[in-house]
C-alpha positions, 0 to 999 in steps of 0.5 A: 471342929464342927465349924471346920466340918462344915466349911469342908463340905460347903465348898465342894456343894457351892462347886457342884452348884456353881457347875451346874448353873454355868451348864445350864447358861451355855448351848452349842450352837454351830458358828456360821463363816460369815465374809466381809460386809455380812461379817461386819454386819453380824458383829454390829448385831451382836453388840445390839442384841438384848438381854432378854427375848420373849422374857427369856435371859441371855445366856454364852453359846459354845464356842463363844463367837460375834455370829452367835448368841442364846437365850433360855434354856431350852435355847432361842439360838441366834446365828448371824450370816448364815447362807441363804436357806434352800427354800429361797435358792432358785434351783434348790430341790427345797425351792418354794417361791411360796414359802411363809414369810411376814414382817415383825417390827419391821424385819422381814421372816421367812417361816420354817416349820421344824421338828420341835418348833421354828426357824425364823431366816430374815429376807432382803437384808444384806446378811442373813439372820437364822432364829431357831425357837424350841415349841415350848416357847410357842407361840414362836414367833413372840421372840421375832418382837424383841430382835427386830430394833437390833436387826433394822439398826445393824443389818441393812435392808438390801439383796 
């Protein structure tokens, strides 16, 4: 009888469990509409992304998609084939021909200053590559490191 009790009470505690590591693994991140060769582009990146960034595991974005991916909780959030940020966009109101850029392992970064911590774009690539890093992971630009093979090996330098 009390083996039987126990067996009651342990699968609706592994449910709950199992329930909340999975939330835990997945974040919403808005899906980008890459076209043609960006597309093509950010789906090679996809299957190039490491495991882990900056130490932190790789986890499935909501919706699951080839233009998005996420790491450690709170989320790194990739998004391939993204449109051009403003602050590169002549004409822009946001426009910065000045704006903070460097390279990391080989990729060029645009730096954008956000409310709680960083977005990365990548420039003078043929699709572009947003990276957003929460402030707890600071210094920011440490996850740049891990991301950098797979952005040369699949997304072409070009304009």
């Amino acid at each position: 009888m009390i083996s039987t009790r126990r067996r009651n009470l342990a699968l609706p505690l592994l449910t709950v469990l199992f329930a909340a590591v999975s939330c835990s693994a997945s974040e919403d991140v808005a899906v980008p509409s890459p076209e043609g060769e960006a597309a093509r582009h950010c789906k090679a990146l996809h299957k190039e992304l490491p495991q882990t960034v900056d130490g932190l595991k790789r986890g499935t974005p909501e919706p699951v998609s080839d233009f998005t991916a996420i790491w450690g909780d709170p989320a790194v959030k990739l998004r391939c084939g993204v449109p051009k940020p403003d602050v590169l966009t002549y004409g822009s109101e946001h426009y910065n021909p000045k704006a903070d850029a460097a390279e990391v392992n080989g990729v060029e970064w645009l730096f954008e200053k956000q409310e709680d911590g960083y977005r990365f774009t990548t420039v003078l690539r043929k699709a572009f590559v947003e990276v957003t890093v929460p402030r707890k992971y600071a210094p920011e630009v440490d996850v740049l490191t891990d991301l950098g093979r797979a952005v040369k090996k699949t997304v072409p330098v070009g304009v």
